[in-house]
C-alpha positions in Angstrom: 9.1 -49.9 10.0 7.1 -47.7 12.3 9.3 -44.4 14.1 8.7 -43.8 17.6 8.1 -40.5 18.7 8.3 -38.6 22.5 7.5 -35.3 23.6 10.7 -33.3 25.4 10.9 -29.6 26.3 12.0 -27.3 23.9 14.7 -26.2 26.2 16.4 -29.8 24.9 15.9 -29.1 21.4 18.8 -28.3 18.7 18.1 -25.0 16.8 19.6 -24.1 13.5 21.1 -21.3 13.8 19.1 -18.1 13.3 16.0 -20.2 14.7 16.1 -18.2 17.8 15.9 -14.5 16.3 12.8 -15.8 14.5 11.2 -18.0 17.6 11.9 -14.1 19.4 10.1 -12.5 16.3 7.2 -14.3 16.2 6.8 -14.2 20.0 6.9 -10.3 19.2 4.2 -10.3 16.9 2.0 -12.5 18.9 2.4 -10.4 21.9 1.8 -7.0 19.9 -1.7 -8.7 18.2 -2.8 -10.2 21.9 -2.5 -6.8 23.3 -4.7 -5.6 20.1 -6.7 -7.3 20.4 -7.3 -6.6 24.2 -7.6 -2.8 23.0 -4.0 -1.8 24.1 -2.9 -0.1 21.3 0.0 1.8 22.8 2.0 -1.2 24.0 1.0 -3.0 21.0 2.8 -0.3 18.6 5.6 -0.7 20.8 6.0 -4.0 20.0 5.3 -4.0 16.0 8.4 -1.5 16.4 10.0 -3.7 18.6 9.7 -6.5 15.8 10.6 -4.3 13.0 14.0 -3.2 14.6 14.4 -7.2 14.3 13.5 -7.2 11.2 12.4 -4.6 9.0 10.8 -6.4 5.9 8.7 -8.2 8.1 5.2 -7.6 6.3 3.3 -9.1 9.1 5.5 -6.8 11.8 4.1 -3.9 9.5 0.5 -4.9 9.3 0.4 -5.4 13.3 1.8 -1.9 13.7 -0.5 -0.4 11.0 -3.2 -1.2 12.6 -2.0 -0.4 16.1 -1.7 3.5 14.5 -5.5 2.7 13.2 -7.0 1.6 17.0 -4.9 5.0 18.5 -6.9 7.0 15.5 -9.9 5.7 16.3 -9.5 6.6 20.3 -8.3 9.8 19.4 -11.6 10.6 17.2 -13.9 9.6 20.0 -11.8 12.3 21.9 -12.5 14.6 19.2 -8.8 14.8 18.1 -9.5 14.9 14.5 -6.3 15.9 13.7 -4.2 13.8 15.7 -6.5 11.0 14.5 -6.0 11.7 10.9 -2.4 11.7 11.2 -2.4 8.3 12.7 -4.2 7.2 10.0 -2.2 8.5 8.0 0.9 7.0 9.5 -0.8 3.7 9.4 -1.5 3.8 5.2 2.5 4.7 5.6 3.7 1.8 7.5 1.4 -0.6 5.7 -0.5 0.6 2.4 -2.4 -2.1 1.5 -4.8 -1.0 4.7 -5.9 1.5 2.7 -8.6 -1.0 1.6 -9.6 -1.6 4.9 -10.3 2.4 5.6 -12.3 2.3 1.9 -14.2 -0.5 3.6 -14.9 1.0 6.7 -15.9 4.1 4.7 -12.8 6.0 6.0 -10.8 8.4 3.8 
């Protein structure tokens, strides 16, 4: 037997429950890397935080905001706020150690 199939809005769909909070989640996280990626740091962070109050094992939630305190560091060196700039960093290697790897990479300590 073959199964039909039709496209209908997701306003008409049947969530589980829970499915919302994570639909709301990723929506978070998608925002927070758009606006990264657009060089919005700021609102960015906000939104990693945002995510985190959601959730706060989220790794992904922790990586986005990680590297939201890394893009503020690196505005705040070309200001020539080194110390504001290493305590970003610093911040960042908090929220999200693994991207210590990434500094070592860039040649950042």
């Amino acid at each position: 037997p073959t199964l039909a199939f039709r496209q209908v809005p997701l306003s008409q769909v049947v969530m589980a429950k829970g499915e919302e909070a994570g639909l709301k989640l990723g929506s978070l996280k998608r925002r927070g890397f758009l606006l990264l990626a657009q060089g919005q740091a700021e609102p960015a962070l906000q939104l990693f935080e945002q995510a985190l109050t959601e959730d706060r094992r989220d790794q992904e939630a922790f990586l986005g905001k990680a590297r939201a305190l890394l893009a503020m560091a690196e505005e705040e060196h070309a200001k020539g706020r080194l110390q504001a700039a290493e305590r970003l960093r610093s911040a960042a290697v908090l929220a999200y150690p693994r991207i210590q790897e990434e500094l070592d990479l860039r040649g950042e300590q």
